[in-house]
KOLVEXSE-980745 format. One record per residue (C-alpha): residue number from 1; z, y, x. Coordinates in steps of 0.2 Angstrom, whole numbers, plus 5000, padded with zeros to 4 digits. Each point is the difference from the previous one (the first is absolute). Layout:
N
atom num: NUM w: Z v: Y u: X
...
//
This chain:
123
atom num: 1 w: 5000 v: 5000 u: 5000
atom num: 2 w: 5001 v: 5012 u: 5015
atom num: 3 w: 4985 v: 5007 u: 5004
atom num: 4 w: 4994 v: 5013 u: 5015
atom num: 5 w: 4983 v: 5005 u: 4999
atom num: 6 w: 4993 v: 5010 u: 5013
atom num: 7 w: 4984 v: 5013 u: 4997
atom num: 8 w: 4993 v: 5015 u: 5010
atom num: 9 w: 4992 v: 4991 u: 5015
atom num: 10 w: 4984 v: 5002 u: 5007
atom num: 11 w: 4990 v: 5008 u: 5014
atom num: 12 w: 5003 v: 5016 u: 5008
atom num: 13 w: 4996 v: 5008 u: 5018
atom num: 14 w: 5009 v: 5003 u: 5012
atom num: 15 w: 5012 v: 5016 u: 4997
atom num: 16 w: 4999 v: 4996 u: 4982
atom num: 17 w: 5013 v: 4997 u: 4988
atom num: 18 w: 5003 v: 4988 u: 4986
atom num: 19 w: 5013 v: 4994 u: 4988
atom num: 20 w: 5008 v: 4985 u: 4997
atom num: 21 w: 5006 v: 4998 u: 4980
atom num: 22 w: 5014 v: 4984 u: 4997
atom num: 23 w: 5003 v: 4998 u: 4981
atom num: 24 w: 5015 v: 4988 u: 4998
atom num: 25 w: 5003 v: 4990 u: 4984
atom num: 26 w: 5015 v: 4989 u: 4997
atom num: 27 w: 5010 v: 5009 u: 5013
atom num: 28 w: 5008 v: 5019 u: 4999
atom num: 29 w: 4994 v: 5008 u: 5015
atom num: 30 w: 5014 v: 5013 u: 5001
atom num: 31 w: 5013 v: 4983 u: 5002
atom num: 32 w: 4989 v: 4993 u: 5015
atom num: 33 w: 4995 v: 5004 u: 5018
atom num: 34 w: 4981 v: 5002 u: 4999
atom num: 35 w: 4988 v: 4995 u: 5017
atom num: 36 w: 4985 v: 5003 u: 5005
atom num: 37 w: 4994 v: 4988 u: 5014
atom num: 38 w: 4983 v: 4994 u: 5007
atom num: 39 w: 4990 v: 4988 u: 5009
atom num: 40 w: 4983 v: 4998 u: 5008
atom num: 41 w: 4991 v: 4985 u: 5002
atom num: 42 w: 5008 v: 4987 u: 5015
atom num: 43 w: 5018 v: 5012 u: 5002
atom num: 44 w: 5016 v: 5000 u: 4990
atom num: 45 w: 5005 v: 5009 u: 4987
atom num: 46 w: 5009 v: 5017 u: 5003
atom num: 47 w: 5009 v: 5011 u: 4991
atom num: 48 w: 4995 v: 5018 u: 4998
atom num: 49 w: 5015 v: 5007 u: 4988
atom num: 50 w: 5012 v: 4998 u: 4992
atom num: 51 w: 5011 v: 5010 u: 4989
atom num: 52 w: 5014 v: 4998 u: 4986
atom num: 53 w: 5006 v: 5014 u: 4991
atom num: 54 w: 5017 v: 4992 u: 4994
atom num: 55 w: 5003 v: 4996 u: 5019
atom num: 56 w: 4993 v: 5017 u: 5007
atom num: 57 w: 4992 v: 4986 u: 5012
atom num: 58 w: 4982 v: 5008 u: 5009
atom num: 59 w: 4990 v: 4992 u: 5012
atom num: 60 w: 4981 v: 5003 u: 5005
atom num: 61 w: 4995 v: 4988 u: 5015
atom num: 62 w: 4999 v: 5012 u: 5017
atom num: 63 w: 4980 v: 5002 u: 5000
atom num: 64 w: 4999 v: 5003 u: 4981
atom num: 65 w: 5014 v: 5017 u: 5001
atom num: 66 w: 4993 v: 5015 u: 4996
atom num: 67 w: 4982 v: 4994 u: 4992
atom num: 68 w: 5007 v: 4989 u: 4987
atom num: 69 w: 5015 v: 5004 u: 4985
atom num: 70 w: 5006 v: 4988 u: 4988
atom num: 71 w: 5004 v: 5008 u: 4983
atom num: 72 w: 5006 v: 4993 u: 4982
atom num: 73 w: 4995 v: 5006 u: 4981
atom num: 74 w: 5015 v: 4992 u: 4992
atom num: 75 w: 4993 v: 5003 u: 4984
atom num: 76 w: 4985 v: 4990 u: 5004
atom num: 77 w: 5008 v: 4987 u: 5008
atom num: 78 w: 4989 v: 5002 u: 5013
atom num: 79 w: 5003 v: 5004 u: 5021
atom num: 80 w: 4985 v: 5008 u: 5011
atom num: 81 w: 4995 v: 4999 u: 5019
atom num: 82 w: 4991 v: 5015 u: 5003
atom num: 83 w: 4991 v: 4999 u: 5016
atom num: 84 w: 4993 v: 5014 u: 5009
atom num: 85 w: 4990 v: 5003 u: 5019
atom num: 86 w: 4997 v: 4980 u: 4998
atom num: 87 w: 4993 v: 4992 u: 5018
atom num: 88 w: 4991 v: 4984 u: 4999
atom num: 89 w: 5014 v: 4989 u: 5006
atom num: 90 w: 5006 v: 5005 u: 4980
atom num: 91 w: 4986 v: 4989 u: 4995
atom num: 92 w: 5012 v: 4986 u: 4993
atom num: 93 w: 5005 v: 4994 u: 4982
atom num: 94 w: 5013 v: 5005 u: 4995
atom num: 95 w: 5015 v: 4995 u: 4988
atom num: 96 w: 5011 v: 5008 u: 4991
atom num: 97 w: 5017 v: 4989 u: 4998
atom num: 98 w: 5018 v: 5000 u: 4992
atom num: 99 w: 5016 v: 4997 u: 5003
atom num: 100 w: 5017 v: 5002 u: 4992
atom num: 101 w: 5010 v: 5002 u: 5019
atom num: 102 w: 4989 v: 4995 u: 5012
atom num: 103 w: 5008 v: 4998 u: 5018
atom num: 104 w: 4986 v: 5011 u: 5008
atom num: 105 w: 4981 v: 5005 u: 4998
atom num: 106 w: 4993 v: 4983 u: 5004
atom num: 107 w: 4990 v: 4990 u: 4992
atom num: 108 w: 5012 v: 4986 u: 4999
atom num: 109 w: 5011 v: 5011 u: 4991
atom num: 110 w: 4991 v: 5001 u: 4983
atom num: 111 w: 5000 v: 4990 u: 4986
atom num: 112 w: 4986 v: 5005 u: 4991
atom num: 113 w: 4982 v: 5005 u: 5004
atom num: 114 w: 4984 v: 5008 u: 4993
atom num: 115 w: 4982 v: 4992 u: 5004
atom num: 116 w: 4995 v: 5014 u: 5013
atom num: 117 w: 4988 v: 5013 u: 5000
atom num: 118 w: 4988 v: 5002 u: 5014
atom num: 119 w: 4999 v: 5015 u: 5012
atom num: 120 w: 4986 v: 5002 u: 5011
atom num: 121 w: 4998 v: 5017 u: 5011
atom num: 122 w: 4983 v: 5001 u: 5010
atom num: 123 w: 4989 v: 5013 u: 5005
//
């Protein structure tokens, strides 16, 4: 009955920016620590961000600070990656994910997952 559905992939250049929509049903998002992650083709899994507003818990991975922010619409039930000055190592799907306490911003962490939406930055 939980569901994560991820839209707002697709192709942009370099420099670019794109944003990443995660609508949650079956879950309240305001009760859960939400994550973004990604993975290319042969690598692991990493996370991006992750944030919970009961928790005041933040984390955005060390090469994503700065050009991507995480955001929720409560009222939609809904969290956002907005990605800005993408590089094409960003070229990854990504995931969003949830959590009720997770015990850090790794994929192993989360429970539940959406299907992934693909990102590819080239010139």
């Amino acid at each position: 009955q939980v569901q994560l559905v991820e839209s707002g992939g697709g192709s942009v250049q370099p420099g670019g920016s794109l944003t990443l929509s995660c609508a949650a049903s079956g879950l309240t998002l305001d009760h859960e620590t939400i994550g973004w992650f990604r993975q290319v083709p042969g690598k692991e899994r990493e996370g991006i961000s992750c944030i919970s507003i009961s928790d005041g818990y933040t984390y955005y991975k060390d090469s994503v600070k700065g050009r991507f922010s995480m955001s929720k619409d409560i009222a939609k039930n809904t969290v956002y990656l907005r990605m800005s000055s993408l590089k094409f190592e960003d070229t990854a799907v990504y995931y969003c994910a949830s959590e009720q306490l997770p015990y850090g911003c790794t994929p192993g962490a989360f429970r539940w997952w959406g299907q992934g939406t693909q990102v590819t930055v080239s010139s």
